[in-house]
C-alpha positions in Angstrom: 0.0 0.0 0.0 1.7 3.2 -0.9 1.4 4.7 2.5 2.7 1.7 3.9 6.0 3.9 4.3 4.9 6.9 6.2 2.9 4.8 9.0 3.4 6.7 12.1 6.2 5.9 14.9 5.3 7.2 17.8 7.1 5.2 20.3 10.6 5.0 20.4 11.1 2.1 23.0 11.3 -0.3 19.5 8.2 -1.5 17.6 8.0 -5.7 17.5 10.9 -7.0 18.7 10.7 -5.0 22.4 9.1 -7.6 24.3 11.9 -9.8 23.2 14.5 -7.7 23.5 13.5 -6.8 27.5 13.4 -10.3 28.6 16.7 -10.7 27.6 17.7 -7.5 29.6 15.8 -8.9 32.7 17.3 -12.5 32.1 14.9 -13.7 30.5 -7.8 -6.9 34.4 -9.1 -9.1 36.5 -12.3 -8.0 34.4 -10.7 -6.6 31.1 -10.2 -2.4 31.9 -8.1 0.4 31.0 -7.4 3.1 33.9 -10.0 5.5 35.1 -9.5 9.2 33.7 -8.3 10.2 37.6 -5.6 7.4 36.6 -4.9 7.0 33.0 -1.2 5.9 32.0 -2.0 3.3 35.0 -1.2 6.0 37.5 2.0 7.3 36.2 2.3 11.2 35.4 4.3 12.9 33.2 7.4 14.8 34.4 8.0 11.7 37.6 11.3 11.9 38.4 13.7 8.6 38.3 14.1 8.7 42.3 10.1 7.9 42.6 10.1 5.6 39.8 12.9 4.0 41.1 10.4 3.2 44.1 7.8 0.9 42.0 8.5 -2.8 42.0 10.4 -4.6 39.8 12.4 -1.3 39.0 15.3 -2.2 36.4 17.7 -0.3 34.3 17.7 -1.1 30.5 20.7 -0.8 28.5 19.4 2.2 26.3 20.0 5.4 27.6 16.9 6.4 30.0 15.3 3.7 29.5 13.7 1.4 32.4 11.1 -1.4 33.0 8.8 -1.6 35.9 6.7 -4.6 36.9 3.5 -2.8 38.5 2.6 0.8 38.4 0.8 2.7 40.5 -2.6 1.5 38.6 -1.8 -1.6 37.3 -3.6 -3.7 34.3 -3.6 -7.3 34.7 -3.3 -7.8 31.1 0.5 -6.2 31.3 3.6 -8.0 32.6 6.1 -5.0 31.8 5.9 -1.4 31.7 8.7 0.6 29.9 9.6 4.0 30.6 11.6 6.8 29.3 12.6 8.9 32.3 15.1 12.3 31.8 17.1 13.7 33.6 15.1 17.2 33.3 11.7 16.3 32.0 11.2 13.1 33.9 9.0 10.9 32.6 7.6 11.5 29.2 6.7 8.0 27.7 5.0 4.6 28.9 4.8 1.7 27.1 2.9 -1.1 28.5 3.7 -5.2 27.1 0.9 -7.8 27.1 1.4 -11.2 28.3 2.5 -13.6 25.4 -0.2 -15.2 23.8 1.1 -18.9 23.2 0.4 -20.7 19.9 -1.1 -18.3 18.5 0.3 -18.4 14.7 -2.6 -17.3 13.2 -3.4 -13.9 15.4 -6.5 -15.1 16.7 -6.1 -14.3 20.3 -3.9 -11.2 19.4 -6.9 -9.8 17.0 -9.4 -10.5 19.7 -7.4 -8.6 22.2 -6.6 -5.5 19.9 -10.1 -5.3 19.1 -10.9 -5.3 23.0 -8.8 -2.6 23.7 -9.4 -0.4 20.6 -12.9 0.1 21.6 -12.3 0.1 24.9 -9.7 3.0 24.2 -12.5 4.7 21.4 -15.2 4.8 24.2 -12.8 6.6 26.6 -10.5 9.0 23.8 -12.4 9.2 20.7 -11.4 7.4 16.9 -8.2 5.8 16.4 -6.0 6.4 13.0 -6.3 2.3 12.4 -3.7 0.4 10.3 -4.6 -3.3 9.6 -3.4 -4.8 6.4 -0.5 -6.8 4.9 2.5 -5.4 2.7 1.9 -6.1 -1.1 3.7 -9.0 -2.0 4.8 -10.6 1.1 5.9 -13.7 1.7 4.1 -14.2 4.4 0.6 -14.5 3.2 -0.7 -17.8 4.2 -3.5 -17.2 7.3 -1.0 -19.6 9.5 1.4 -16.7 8.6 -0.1 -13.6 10.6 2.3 -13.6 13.3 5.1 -14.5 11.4 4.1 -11.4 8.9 4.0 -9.5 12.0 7.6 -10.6 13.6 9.2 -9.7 10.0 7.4 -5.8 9.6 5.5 -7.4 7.0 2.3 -7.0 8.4 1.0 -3.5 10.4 -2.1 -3.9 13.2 -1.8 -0.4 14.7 -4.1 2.3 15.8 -2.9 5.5 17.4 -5.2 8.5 18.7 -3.2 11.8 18.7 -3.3 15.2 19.5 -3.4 16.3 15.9 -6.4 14.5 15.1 -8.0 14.6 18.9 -7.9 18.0 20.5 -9.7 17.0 23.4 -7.3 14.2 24.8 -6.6 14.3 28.6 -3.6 17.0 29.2 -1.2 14.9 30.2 -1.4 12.7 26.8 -0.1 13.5 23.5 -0.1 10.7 21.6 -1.3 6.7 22.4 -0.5 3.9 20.2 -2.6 0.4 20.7 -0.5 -2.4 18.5 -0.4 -6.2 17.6 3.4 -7.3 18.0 5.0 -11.2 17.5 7.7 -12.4 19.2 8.3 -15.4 16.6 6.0 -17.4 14.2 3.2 -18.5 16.7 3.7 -16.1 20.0 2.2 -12.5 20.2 1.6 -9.8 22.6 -0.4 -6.5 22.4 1.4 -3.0 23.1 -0.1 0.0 25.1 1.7 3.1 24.6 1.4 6.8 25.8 3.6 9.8 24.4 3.0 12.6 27.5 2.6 16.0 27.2 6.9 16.8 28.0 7.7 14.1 25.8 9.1 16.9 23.0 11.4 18.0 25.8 12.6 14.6 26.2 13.4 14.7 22.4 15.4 17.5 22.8 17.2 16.4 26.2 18.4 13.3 24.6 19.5 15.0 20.9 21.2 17.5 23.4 22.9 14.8 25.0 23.7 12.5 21.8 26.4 14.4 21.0 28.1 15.0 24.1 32.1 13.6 24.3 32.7 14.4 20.8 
């Protein structure tokens, strides 16, 4: 499709190979909700400074630069195992990204569908109508039904939907941007995504191109 290439990418913390990539680093809803308004980004604010984060369980360093995982937030979701975070030095934190628990055997999306159409609704009702991307690259190899989370694993297929300022005035203040996405570990294991972008996270931008060329 031939805006296949300009697909938004809002989250920095890597797109499908994250999950993979943390349990590495880490040695590796009870009743399906999202958090109230008085506790949206499961309870985190923007702006948090590292000393409080560095208070919530299952605290950990990751190895890009301010960059960190937490295990439960101050509003948890029982649908999420792992909470990323980018946390600066002067904005605090500016971006959460929450990781579903893997969905075993599931090769051909079913479960993963069935979740991302749970929460998009569920994220509709509370912000408004999502930008959606479903659909499979022309000519992919991966084109077989058995093949949707392989398609997924290799960038070949996109199951996205974001809900942004631009296009939704009226989002809570803290929030600039959300992104809801299917993800694949390998050829039969997903996991949904959960993202916010908060309202400092330009300043984060700018703290960390500050800082990328620092030593030369």
């Amino acid at each position: 499709m031939p805006f296949a290439s300009t697909l938004p990418r809002l989250f920095l913390l890597g797109h499908l190979a994250t999950k993979e990539n943390i349990m590495r680093l880490l040695f590796l809803l009870p009743a399906l909700f999202l958090p109230s308004a008085a506790a949206q980004t499961f309870g985190l604010q923007s702006g948090m400074k590292l000393e409080a984060i560095q208070k919530l369980p299952g605290f950990r360093k990751l190895s890009s630069d301010f960059t960190y995982a937490i295990t439960t937030p101050p509003t948890p979701n029982a649908q999420f195992e792992t909470y990323m975070l980018l946390v600066t030095p002067k904005a605090g934190l500016c971006k959460v990204l929450a990781l579903g628990k893997t969905n075993r055997a599931d090769s051909y999306g079913d479960t993963l569908r069935n979740q991302f159409s749970t929460f998009e609704q569920l994220l509709t009702n509370k912000y408004g109508p999502a930008e959606k991307f479903d659909f499979l690259k022309a000519n992919s190899l991966w084109d077989e039904p058995r093949d949707f989370a392989m398609s997924l694993r290799m960038n070949e297929r996109y199951l996205s939907a974001y809900w942004t300022r631009e296009k939704l005035p009226n989002l809570p203040a803290d929030i600039q941007a959300i992104a809801l996405e299917g993800n694949a570990l390998n050829s039969t294991d997903t996991y949904i995504t959960v993202g916010y972008e908060l309202r400092n996270f330009a300043a984060c931008q700018q703290e960390m191109k500050a800082g990328s060329g620092s030593g030369l």
